[in-house]
CHARMM-style PDB file with segment names, atoms N, HN, CA, C and O in Angstrom:
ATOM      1  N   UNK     1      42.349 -10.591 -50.872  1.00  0.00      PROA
ATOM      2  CA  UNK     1      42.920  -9.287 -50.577  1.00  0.00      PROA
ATOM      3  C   UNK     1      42.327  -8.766 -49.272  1.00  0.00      PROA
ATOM      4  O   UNK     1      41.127  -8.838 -49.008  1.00  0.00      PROA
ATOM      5  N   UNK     2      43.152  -8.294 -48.565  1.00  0.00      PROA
ATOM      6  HN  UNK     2      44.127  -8.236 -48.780  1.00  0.00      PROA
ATOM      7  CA  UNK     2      42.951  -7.967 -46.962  1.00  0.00      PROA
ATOM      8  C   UNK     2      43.013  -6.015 -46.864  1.00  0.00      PROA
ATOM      9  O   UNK     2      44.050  -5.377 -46.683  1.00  0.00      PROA
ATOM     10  N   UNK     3      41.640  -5.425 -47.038  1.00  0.00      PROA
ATOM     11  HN  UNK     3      40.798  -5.943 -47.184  1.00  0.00      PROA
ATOM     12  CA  UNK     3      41.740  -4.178 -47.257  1.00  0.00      PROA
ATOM     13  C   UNK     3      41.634  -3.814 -45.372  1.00  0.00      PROA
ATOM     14  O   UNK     3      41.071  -4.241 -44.364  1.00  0.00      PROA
ATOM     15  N   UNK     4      42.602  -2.743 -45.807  1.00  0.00      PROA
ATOM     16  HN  UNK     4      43.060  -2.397 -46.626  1.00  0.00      PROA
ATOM     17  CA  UNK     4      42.997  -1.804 -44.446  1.00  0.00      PROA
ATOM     18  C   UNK     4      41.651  -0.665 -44.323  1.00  0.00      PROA
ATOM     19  O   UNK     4      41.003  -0.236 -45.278  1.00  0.00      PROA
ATOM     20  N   UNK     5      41.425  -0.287 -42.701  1.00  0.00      PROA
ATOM     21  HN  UNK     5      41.951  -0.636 -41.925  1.00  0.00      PROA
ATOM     22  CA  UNK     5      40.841   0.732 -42.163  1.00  0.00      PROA
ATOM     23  C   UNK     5      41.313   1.264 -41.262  1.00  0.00      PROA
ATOM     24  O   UNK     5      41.888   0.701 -40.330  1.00  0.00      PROA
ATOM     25  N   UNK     6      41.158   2.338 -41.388  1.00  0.00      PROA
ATOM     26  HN  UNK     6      40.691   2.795 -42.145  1.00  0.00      PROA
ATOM     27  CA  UNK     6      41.494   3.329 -40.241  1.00  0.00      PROA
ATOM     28  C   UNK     6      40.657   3.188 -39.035  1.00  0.00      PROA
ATOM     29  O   UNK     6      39.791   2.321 -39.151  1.00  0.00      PROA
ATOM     30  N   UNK     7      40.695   4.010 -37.550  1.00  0.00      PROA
ATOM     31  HN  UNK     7      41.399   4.714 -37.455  1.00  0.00      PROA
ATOM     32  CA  UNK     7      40.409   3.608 -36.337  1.00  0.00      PROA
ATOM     33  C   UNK     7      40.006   5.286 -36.558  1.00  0.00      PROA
ATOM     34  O   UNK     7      40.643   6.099 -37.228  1.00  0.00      PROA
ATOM     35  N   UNK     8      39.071   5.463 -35.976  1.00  0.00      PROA
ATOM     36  HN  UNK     8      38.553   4.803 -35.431  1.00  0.00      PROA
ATOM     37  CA  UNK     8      38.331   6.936 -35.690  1.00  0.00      PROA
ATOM     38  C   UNK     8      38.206   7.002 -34.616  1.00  0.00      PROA
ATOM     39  O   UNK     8      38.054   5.982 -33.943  1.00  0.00      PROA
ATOM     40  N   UNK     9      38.229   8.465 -33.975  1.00  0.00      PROA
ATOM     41  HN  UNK     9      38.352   9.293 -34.522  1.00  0.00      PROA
ATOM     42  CA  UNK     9      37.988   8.622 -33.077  1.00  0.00      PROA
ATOM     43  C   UNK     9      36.676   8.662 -32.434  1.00  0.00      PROA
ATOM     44  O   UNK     9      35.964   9.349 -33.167  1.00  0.00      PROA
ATOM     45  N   UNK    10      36.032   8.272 -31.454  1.00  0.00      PROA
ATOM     46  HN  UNK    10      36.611   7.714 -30.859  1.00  0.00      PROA
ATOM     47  CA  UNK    10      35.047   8.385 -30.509  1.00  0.00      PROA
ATOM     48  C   UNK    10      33.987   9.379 -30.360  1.00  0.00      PROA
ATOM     49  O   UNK    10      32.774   9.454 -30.555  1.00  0.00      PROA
ATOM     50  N   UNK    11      35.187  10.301 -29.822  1.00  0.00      PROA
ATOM     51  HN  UNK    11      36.173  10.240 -29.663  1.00  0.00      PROA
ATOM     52  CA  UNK    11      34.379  11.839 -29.330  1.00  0.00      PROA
ATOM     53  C   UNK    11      34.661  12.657 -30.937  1.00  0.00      PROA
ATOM     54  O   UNK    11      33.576  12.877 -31.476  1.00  0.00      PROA
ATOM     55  N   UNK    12      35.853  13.132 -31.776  1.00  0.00      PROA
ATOM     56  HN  UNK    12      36.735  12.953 -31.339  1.00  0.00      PROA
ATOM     57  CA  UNK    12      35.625  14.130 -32.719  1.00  0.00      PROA
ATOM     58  C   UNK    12      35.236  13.251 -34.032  1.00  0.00      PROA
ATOM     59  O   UNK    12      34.767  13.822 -35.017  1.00  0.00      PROA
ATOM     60  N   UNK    13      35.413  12.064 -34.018  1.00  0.00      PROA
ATOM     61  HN  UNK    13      35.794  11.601 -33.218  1.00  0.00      PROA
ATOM     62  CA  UNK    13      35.159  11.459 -35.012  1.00  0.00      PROA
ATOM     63  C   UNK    13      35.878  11.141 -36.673  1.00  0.00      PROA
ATOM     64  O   UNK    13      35.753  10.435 -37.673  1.00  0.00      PROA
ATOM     65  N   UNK    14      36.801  12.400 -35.986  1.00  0.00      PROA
ATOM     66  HN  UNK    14      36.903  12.974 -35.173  1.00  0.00      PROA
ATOM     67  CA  UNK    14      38.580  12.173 -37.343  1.00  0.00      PROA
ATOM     68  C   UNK    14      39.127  10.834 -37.320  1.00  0.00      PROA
ATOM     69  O   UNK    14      38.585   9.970 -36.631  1.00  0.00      PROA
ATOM     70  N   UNK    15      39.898  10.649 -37.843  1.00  0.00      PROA
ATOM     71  HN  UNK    15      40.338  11.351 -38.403  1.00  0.00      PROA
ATOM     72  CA  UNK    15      40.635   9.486 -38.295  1.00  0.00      PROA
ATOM     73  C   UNK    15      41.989   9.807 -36.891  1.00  0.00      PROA
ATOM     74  O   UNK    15      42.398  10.892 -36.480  1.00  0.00      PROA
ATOM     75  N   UNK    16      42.419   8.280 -36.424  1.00  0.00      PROA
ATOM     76  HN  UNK    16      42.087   7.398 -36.758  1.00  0.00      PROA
ATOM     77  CA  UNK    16      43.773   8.633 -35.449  1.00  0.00      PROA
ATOM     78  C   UNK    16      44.829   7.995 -36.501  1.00  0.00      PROA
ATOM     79  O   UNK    16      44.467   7.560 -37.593  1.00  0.00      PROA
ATOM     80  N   UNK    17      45.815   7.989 -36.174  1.00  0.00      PROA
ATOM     81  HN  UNK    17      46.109   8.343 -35.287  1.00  0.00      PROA
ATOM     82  CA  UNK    17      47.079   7.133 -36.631  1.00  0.00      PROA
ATOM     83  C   UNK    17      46.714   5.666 -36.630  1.00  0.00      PROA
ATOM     84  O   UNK    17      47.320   4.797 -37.256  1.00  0.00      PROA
ATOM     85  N   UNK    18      45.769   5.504 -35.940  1.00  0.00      PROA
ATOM     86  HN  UNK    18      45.277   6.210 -35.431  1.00  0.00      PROA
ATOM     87  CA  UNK    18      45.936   3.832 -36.046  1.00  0.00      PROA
ATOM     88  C   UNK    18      45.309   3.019 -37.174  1.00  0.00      PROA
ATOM     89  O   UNK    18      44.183   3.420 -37.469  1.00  0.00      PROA
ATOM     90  N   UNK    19      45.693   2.115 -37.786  1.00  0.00      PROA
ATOM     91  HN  UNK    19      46.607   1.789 -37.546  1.00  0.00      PROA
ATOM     92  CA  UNK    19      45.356   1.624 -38.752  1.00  0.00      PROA
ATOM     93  C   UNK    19      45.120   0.349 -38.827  1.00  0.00      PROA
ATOM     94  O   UNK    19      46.133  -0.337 -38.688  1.00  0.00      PROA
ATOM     95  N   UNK    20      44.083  -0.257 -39.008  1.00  0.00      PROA
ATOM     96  HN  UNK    20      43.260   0.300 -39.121  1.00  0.00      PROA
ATOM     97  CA  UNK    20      43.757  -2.087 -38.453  1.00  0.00      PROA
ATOM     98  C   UNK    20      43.331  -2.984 -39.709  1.00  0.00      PROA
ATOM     99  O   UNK    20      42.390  -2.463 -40.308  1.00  0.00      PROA
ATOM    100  N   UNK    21      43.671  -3.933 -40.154  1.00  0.00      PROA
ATOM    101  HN  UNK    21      44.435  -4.357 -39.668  1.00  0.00      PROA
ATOM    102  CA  UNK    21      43.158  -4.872 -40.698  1.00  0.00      PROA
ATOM    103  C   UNK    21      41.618  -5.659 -40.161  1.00  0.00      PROA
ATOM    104  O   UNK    21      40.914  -5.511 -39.162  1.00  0.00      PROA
ATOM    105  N   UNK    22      41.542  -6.464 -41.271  1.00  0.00      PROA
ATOM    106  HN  UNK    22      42.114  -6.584 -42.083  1.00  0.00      PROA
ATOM    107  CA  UNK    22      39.808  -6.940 -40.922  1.00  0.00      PROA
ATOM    108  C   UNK    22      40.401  -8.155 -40.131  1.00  0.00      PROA
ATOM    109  O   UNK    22      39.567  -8.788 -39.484  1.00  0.00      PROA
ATOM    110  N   UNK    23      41.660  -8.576 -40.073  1.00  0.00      PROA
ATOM    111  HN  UNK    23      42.337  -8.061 -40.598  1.00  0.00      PROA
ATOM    112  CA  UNK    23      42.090  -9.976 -38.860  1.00  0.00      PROA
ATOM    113  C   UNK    23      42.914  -9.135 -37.567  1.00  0.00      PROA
ATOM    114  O   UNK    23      43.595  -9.820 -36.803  1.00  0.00      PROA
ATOM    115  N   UNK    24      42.861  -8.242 -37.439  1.00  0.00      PROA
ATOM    116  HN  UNK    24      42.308  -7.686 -38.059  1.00  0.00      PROA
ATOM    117  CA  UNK    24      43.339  -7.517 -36.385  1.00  0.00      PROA
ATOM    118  C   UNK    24      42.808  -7.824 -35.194  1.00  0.00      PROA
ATOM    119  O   UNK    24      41.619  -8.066 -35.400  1.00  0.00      PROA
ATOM    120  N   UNK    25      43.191  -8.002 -33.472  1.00  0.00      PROA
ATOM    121  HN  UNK    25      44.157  -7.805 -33.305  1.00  0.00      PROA
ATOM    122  CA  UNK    25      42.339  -7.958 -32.717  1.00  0.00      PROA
ATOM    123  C   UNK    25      43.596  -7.299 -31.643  1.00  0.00      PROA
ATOM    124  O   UNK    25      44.826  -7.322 -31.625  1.00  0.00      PROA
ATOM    125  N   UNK    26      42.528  -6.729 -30.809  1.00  0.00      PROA
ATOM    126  HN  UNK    26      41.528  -6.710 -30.823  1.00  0.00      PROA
ATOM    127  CA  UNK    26      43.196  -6.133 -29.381  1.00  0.00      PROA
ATOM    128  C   UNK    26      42.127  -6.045 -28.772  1.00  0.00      PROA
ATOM    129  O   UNK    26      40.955  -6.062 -29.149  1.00  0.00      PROA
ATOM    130  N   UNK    27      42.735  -5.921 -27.529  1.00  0.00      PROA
ATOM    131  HN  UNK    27      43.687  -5.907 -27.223  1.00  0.00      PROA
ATOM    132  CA  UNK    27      41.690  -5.542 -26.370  1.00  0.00      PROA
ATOM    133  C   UNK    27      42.249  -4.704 -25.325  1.00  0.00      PROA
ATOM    134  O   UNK    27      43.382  -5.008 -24.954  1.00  0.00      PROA
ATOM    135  N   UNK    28      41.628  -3.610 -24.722  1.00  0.00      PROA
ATOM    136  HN  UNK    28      40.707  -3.363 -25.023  1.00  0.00      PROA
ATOM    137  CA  UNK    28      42.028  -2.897 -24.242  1.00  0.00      PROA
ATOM    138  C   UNK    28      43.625  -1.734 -24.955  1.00  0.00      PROA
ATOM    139  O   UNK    28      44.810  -1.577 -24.662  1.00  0.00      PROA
ATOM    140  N   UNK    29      42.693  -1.220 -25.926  1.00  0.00      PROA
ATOM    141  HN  UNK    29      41.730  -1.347 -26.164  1.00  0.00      PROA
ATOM    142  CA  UNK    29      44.055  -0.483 -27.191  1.00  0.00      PROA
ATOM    143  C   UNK    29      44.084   0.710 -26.541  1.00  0.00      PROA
ATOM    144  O   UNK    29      43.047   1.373 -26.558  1.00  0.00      PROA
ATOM    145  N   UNK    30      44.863   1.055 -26.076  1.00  0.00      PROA
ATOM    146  HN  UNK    30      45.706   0.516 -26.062  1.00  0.00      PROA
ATOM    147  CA  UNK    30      44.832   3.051 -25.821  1.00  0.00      PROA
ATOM    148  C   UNK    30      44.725   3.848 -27.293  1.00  0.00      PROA
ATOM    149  O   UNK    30      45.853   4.329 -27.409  1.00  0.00      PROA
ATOM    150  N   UNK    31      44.176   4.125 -28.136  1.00  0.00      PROA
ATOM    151  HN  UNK    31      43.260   3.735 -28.042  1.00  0.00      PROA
ATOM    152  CA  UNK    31      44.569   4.808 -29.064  1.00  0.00      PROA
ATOM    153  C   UNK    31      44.244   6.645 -29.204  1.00  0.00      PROA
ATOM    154  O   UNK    31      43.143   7.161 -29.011  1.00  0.00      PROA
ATOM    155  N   UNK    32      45.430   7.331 -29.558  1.00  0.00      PROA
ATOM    156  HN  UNK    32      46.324   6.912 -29.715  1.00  0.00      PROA
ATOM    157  CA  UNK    32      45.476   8.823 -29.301  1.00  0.00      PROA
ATOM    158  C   UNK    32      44.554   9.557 -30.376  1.00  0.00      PROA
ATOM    159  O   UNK    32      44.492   8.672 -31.228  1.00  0.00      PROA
ATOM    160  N   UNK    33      43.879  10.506 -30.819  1.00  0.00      PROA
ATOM    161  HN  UNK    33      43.929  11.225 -30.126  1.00  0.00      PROA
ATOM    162  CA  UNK    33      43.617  11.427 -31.577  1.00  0.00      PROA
ATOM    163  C   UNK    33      44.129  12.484 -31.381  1.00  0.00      PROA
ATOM    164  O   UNK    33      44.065  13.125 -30.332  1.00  0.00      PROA
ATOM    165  N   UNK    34      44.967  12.927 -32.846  1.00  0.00      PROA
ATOM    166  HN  UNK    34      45.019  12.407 -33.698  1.00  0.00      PROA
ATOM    167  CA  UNK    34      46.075  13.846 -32.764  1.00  0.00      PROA
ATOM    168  C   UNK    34      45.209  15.552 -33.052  1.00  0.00      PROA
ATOM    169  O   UNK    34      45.665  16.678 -32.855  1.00  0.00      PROA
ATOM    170  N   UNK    35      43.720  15.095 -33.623  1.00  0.00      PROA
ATOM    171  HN  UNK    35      43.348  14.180 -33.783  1.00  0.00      PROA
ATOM    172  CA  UNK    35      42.937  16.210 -33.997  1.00  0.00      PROA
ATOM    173  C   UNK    35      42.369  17.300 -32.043  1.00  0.00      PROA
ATOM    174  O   UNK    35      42.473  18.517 -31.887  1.00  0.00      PROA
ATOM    175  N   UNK    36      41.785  16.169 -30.853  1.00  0.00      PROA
ATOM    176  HN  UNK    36      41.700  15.181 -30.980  1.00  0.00      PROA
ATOM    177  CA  UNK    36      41.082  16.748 -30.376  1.00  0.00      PROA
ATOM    178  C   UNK    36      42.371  16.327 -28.917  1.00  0.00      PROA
ATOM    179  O   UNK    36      42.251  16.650 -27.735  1.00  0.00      PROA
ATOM    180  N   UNK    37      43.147  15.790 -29.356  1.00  0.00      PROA
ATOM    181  HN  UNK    37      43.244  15.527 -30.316  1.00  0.00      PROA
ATOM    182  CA  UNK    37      44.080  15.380 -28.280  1.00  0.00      PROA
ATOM    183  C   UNK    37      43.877  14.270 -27.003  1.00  0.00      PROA
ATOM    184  O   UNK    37      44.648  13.979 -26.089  1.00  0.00      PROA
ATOM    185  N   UNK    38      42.362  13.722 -27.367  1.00  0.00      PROA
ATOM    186  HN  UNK    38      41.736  13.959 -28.110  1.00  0.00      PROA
ATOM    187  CA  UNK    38      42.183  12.523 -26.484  1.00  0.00      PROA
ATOM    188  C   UNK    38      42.144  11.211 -26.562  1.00  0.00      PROA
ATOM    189  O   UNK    38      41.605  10.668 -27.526  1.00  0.00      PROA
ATOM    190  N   UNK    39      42.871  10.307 -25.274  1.00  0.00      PROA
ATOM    191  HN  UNK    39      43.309  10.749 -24.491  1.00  0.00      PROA
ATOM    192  CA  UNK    39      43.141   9.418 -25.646  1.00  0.00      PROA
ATOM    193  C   UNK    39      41.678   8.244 -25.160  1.00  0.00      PROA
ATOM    194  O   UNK    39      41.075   8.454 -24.107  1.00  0.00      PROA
ATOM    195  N   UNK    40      41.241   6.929 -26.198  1.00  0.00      PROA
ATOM    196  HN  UNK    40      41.730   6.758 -27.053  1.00  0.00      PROA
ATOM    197  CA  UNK    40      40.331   6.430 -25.685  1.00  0.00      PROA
ATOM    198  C   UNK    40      40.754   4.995 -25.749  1.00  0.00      PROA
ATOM    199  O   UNK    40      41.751   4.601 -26.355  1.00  0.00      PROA
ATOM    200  N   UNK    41      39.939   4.263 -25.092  1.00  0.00      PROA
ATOM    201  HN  UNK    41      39.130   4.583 -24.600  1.00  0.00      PROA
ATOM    202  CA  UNK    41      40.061   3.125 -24.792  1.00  0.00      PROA
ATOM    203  C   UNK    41      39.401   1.995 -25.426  1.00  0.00      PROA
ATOM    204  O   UNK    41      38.363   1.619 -24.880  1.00  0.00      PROA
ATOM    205  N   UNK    42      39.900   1.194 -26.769  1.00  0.00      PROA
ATOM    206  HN  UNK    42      40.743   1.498 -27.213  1.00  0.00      PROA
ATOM    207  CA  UNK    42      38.856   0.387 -27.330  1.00  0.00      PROA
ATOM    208  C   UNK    42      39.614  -1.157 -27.364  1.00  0.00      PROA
ATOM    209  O   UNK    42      40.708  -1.515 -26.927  1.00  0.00      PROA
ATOM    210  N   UNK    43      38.578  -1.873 -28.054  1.00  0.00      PROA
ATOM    211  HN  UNK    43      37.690  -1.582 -28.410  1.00  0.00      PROA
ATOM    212  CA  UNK    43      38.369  -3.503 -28.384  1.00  0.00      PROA
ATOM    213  C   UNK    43      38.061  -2.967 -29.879  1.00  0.00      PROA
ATOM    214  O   UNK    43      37.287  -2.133 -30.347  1.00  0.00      PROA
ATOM    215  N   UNK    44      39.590  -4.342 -30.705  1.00  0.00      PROA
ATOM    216  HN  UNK    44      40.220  -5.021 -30.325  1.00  0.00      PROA
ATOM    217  CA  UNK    44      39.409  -4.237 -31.801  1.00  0.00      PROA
ATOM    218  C   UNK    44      39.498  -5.401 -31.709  1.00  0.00      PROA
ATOM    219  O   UNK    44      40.308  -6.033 -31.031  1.00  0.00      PROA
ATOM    220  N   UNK    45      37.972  -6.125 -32.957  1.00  0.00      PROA
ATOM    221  HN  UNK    45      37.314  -5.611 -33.508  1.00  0.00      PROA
ATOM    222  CA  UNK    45      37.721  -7.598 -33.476  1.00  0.00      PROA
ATOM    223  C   UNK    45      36.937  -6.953 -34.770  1.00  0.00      PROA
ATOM    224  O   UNK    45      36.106  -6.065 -34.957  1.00  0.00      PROA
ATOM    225  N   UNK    46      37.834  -8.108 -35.727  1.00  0.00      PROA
ATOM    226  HN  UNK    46      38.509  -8.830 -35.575  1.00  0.00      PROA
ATOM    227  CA  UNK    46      37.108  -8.597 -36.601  1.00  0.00      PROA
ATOM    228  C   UNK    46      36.872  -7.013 -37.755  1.00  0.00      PROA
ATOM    229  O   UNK    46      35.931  -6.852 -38.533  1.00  0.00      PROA
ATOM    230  N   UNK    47      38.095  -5.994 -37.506  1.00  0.00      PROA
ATOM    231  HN  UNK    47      38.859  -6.124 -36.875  1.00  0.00      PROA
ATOM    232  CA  UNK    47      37.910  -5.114 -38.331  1.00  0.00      PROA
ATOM    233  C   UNK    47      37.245  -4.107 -37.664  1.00  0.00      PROA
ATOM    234  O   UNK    47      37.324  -2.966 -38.120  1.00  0.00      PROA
ATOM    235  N   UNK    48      36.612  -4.319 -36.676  1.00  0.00      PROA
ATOM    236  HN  UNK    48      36.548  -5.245 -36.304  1.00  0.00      PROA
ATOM    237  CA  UNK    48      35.635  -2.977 -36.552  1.00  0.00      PROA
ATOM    238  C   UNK    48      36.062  -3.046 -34.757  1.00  0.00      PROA
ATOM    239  O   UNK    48      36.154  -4.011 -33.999  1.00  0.00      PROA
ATOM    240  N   UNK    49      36.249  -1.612 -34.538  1.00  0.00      PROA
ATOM    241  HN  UNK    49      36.174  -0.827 -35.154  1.00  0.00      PROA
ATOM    242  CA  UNK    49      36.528  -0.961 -33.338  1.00  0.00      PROA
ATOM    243  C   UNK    49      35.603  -0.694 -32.506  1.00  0.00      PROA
ATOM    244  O   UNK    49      34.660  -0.159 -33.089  1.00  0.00      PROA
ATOM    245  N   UNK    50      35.347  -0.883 -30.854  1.00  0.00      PROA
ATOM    246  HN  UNK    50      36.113  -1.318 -30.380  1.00  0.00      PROA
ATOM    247  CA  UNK    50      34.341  -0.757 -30.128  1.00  0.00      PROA
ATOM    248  C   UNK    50      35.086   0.190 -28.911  1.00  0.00      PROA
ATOM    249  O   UNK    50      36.007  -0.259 -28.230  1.00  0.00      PROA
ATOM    250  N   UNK    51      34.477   1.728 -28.728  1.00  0.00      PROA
ATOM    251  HN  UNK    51      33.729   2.093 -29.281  1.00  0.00      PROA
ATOM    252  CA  UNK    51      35.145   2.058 -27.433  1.00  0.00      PROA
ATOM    253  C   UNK    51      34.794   1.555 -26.185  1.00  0.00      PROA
ATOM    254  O   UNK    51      33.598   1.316 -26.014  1.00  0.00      PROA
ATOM    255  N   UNK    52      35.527   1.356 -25.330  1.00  0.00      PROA
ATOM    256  HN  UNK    52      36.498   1.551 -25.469  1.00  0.00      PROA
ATOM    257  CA  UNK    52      34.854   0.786 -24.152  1.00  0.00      PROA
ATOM    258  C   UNK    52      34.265   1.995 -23.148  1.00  0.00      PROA
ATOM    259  O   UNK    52      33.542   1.375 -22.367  1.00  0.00      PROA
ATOM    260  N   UNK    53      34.224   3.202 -22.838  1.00  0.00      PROA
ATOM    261  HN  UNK    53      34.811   3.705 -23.472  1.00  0.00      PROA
ATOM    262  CA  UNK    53      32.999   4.254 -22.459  1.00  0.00      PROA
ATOM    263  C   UNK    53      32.260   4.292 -22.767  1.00  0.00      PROA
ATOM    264  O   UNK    53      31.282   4.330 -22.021  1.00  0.00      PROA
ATOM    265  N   UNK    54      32.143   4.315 -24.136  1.00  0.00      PROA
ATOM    266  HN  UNK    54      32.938   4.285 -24.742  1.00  0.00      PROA
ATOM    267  CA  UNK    54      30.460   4.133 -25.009  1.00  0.00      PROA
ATOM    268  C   UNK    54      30.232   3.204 -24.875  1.00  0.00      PROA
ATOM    269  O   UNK    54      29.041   3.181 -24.565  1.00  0.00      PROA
ATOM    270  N   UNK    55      30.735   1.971 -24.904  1.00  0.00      PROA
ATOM    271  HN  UNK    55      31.703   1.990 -25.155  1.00  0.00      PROA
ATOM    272  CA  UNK    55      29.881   0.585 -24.624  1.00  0.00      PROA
ATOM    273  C   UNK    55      29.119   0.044 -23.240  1.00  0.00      PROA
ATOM    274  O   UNK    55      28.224  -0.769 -23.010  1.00  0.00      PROA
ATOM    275  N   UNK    56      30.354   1.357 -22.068  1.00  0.00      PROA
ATOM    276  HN  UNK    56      31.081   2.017 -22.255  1.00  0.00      PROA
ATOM    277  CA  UNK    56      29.523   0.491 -20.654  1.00  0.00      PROA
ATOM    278  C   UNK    56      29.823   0.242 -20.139  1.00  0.00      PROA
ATOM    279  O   UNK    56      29.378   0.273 -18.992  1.00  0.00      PROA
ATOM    280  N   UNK    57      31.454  -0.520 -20.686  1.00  0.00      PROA
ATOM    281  HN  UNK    57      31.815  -0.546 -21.618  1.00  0.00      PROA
ATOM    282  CA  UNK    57      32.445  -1.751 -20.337  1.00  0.00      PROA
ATOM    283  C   UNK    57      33.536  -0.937 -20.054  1.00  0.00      PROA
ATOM    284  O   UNK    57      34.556  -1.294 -20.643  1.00  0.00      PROA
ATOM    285  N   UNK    58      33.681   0.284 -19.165  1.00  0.00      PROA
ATOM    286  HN  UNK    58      32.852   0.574 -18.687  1.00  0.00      PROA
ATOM    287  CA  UNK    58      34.789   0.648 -18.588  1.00  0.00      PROA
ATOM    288  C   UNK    58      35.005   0.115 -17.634  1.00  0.00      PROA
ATOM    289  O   UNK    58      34.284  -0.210 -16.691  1.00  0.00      PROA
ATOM    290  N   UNK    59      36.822  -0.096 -17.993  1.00  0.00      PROA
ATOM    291  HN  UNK    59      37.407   0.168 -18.759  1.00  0.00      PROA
ATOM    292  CA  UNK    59      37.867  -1.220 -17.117  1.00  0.00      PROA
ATOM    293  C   UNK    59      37.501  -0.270 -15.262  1.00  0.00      PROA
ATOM    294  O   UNK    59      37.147   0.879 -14.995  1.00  0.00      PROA
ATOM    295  N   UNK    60      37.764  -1.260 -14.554  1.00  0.00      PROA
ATOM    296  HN  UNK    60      38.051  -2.193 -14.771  1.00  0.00      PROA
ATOM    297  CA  UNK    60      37.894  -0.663 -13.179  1.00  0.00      PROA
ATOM    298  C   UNK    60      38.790   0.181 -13.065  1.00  0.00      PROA
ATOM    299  O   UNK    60      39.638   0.073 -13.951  1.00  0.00      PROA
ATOM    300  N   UNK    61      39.025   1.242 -12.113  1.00  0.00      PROA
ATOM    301  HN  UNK    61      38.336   1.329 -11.393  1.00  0.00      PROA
ATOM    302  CA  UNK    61      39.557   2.262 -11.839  1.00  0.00      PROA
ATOM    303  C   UNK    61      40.418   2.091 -10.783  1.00  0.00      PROA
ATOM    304  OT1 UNK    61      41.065   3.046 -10.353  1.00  0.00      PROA
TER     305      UNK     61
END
């Protein structure tokens, strides 16, 4: 059985719309928070979400 998680936000820390499995992967996801209205930038592996500002690893500009 393949249990679902939600994607939280970064900065307010609510839940967004997005919803990922533990075999899910992306890289570079825009995902929105509908609570604080900002959008952030993560790497999803392996179930668990990493933003890329907090990590360091912001894309070039």
């Amino acid at each position: 059985m393949v249990k679902d998680s939600w994607v939280y936000c970064p900065i307010c820390n609510n839940k967004t719309r997005t919803k990922i499995r533990l075999d899910t992967v992306a890289k570079n996801l825009p995902v929105f928070c509908p609570v604080c209205k900002n959008t952030s930038i993560m790497n999803i592996a392996k179930g668990k979400a990493n933003d890329l500002d907090k990590s360091g690893l912001s894309p070039a500009k």
